[in-house]
C-alpha positions as a Markdown table, in Angstrom:
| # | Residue | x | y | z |
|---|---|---|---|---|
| 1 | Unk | 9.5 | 15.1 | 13.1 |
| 2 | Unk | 9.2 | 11.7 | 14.8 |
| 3 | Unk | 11.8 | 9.6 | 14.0 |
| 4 | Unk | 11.3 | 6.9 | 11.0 |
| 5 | Unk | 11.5 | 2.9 | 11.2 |
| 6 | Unk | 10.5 | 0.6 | 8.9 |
| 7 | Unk | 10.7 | -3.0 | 9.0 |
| 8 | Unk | 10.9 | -5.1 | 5.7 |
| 9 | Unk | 10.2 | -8.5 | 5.1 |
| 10 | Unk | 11.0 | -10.4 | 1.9 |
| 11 | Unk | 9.8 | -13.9 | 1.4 |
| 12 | Unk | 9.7 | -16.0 | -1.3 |
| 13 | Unk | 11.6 | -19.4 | -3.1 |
| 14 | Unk | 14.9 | -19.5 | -3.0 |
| 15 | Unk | 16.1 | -18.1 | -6.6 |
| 16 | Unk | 13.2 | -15.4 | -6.5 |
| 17 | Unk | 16.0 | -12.5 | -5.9 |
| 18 | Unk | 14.5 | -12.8 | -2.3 |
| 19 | Unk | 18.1 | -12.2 | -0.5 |
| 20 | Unk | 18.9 | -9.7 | -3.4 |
| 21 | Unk | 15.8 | -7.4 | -3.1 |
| 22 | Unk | 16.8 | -7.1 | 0.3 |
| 23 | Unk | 19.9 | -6.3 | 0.4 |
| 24 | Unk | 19.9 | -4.5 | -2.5 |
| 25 | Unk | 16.9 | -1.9 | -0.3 |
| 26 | Unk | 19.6 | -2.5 | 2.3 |
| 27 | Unk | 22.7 | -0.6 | 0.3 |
| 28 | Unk | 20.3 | 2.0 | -0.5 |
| 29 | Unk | 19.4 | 3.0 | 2.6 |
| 30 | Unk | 23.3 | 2.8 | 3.6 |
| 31 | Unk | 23.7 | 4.7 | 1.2 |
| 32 | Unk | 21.0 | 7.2 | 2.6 |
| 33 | Unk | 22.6 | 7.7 | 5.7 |
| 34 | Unk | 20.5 | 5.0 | 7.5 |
| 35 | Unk | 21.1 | 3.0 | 10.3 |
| 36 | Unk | 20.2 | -0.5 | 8.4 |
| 37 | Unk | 20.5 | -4.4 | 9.6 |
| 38 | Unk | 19.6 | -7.1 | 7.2 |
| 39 | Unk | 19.4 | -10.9 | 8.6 |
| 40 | Unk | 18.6 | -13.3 | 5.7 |
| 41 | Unk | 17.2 | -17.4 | 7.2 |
| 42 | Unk | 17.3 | -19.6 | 5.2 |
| 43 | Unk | 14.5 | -22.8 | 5.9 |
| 44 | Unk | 16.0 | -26.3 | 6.2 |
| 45 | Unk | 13.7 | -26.9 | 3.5 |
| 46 | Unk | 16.1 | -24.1 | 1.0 |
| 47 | Unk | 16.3 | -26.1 | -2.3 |
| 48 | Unk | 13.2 | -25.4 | -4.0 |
| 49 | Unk | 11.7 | -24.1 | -0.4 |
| 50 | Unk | 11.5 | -20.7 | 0.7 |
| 51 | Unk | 13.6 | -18.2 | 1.7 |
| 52 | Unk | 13.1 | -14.9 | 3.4 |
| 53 | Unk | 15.1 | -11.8 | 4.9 |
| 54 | Unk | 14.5 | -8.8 | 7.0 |
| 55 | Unk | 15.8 | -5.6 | 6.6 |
| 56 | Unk | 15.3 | -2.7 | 9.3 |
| 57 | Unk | 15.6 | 1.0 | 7.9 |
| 58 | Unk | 15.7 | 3.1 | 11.1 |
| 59 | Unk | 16.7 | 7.2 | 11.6 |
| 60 | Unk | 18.5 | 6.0 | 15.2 |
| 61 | Unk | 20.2 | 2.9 | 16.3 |
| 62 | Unk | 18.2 | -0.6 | 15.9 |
| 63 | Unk | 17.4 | -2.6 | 19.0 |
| 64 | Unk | 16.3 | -5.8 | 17.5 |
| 65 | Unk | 17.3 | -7.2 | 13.6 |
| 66 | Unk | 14.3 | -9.8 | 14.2 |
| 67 | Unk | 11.2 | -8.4 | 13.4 |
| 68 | Unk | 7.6 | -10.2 | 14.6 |
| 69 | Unk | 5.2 | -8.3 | 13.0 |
| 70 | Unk | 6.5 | -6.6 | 9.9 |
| 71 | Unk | 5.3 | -3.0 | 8.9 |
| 72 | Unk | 6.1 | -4.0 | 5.1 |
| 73 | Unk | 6.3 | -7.5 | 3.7 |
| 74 | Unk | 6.9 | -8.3 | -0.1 |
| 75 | Unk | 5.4 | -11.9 | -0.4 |
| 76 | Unk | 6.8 | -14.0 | -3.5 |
| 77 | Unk | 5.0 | -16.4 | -3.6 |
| 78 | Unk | 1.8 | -18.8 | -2.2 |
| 79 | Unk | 3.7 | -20.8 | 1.2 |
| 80 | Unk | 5.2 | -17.1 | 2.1 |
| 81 | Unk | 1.8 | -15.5 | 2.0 |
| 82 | Unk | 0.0 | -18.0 | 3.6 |
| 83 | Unk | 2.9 | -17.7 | 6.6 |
| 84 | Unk | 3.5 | -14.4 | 6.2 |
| 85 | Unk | 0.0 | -12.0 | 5.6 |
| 86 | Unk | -1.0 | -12.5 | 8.9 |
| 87 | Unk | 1.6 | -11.2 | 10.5 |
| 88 | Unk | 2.2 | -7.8 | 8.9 |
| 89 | Unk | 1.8 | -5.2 | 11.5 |
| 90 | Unk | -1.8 | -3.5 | 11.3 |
| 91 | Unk | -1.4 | -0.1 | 9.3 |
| 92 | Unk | 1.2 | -1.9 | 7.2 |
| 93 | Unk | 2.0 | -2.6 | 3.7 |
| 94 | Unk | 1.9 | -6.4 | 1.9 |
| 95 | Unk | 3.3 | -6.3 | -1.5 |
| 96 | Unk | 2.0 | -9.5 | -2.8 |
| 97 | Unk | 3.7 | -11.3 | -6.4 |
| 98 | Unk | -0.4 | -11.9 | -7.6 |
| 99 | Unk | 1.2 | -13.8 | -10.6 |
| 100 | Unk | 2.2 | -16.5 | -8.2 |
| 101 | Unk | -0.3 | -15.8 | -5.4 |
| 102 | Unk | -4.1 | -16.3 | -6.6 |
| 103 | Unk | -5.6 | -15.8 | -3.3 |
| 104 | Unk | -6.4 | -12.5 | -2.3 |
| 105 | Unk | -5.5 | -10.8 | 1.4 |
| 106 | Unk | -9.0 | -10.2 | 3.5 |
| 107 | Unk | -7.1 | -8.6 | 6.2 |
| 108 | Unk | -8.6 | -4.4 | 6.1 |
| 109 | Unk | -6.1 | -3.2 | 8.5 |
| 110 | Unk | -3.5 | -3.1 | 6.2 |
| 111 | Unk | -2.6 | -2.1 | 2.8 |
| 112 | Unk | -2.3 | -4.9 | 0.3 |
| 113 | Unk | -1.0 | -4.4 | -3.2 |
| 114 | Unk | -1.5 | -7.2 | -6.2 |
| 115 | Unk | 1.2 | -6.8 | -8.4 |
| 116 | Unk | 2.2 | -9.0 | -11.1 |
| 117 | Unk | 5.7 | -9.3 | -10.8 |
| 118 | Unk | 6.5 | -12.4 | -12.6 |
| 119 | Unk | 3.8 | -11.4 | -15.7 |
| 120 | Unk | 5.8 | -8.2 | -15.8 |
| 121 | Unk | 9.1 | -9.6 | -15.5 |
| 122 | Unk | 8.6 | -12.1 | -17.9 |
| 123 | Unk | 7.7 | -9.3 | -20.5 |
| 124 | Unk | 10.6 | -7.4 | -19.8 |
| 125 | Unk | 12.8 | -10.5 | -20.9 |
| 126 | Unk | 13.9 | -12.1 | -17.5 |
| 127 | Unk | 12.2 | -13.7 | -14.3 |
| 128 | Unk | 15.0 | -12.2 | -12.1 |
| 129 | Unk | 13.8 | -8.8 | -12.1 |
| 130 | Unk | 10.6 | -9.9 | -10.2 |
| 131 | Unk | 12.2 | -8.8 | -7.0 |
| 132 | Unk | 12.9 | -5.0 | -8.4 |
| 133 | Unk | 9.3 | -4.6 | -9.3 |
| 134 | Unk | 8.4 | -5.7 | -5.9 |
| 135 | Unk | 10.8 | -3.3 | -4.7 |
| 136 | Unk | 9.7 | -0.5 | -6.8 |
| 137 | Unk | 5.7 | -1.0 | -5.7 |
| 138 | Unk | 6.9 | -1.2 | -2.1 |
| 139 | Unk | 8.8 | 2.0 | -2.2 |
| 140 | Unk | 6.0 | 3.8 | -3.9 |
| 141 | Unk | 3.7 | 2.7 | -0.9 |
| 142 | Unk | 6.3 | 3.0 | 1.6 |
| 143 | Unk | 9.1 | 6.0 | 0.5 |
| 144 | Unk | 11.3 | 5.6 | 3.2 |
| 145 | Unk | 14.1 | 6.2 | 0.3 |
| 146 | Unk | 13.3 | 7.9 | -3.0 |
| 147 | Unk | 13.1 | 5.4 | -6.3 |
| 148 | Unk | 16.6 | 6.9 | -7.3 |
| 149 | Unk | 18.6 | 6.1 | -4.8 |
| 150 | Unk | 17.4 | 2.7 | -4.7 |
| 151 | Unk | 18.5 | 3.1 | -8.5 |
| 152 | Unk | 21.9 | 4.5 | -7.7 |
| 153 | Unk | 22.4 | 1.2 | -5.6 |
| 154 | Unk | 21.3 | -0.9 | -8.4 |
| 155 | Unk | 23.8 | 0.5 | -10.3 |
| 156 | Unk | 27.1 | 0.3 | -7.7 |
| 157 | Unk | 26.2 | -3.2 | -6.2 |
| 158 | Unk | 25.3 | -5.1 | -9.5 |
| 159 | Unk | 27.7 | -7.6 | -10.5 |
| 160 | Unk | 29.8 | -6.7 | -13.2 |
| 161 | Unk | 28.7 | -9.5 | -15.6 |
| 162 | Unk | 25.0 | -8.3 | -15.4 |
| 163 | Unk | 25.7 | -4.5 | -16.1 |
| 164 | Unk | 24.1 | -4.5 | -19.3 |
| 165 | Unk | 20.8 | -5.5 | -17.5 |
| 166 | Unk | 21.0 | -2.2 | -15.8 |
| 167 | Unk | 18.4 | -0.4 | -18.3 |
| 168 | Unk | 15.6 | -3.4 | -17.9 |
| 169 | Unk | 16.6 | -3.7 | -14.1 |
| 170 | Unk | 15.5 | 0.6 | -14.2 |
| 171 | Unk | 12.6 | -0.4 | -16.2 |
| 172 | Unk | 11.5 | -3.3 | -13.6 |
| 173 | Unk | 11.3 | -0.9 | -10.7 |
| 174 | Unk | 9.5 | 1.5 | -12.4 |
| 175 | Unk | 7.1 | -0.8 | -13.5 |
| 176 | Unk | 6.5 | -1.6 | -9.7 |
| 177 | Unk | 6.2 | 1.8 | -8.9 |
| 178 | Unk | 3.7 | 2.2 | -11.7 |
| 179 | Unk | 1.5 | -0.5 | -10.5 |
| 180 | Unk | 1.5 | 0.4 | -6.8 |
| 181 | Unk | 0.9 | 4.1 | -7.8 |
| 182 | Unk | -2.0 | 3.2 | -9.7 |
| 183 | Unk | -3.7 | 0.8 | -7.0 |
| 184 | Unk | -2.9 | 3.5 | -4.8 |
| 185 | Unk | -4.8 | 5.9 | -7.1 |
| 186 | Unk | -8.1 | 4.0 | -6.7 |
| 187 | Unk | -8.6 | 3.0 | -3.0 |
């Protein structure tokens, strides 16, 4: 049993549920018994510009919050996978939001996923639960924590006002798990 690290990165524009993905994966793996750091950066260019945040998931203490080279990034949108594809660790996972991202990733080294997550959030009823379905595909490639804990986070660290979104906000990361598990399926 070696021991397990993961390192996350979440890019997008600011407003994407960028910081909130990643903290919410955060929680969960708090919540998991993890040893966790999350370091959001924010770009000069923040209004309307991107925004991104790591999150490291480790079984043992972590020496460095700053990641270089990513083993799983969840791209948002077209700047953050233009920066951000490249640098994924080889063997690694990009999660890309193909509603906003046309291009697709050449890189064979890794695993890429194409997951409409703004076409799917936008038929659930609301563009903020883009981030969960990103989540939910990530997790299904990556299950350093099982779908329900991530769940059980959802639950304790959404703001009170928004608890009625609960059932769609379920719904969102299933749908993410649905459409990694299927791309999954054929490779």
């Amino acid at each position: 049993q070696t021991d397990m690290q993961e390192e996350f990165l979440f890019a997008g524009f600011g407003g994407q549920g960028v910081m909130f993905g990643g903290q919410l994966l955060a929680y969960a793996a708090l919540d998991a018994g993890k040893e966790v750091t999350w370091i959001p950066s924010y770009g000069p260019e923040m209004r309307g510009g991107t925004a991104h945040c790591f999150v490291v998931i480790s079984d043992r203490p972590i020496g460095s919050p700053v990641v270089r080279h990513p083993t799983s990034a969840l791209v948002f949108n077209r700047p953050s996978f233009d920066k951000y594809a490249p640098l994924v660790a080889p063997g690694g996972l990009l999660v890309v939001n193909s509603s906003l991202v046309p291009d697709t990733c050449e890189r064979t080294d890794i695993t890429v996923l194409n997951v409409p997550a703004t076409g799917i959030a936008d038929e659930l009823g609301s563009l903020r639960v883009a981030n969960l379905i990103l989540l939910g595909a990530t997790l299904a490639a990556r299950p350093v924590l099982a779908v329900d804990v991530l769940k059980q986070a959802l639950e304790a660290h959404i703001p009170a006002h928004r608890k009625d979104m609960l059932p769609m906000n379920y719904e969102a990361v299933d749908r993410g798990v649905a459409s990694a598990r299927e791309q999954l399926a054929l490779a």
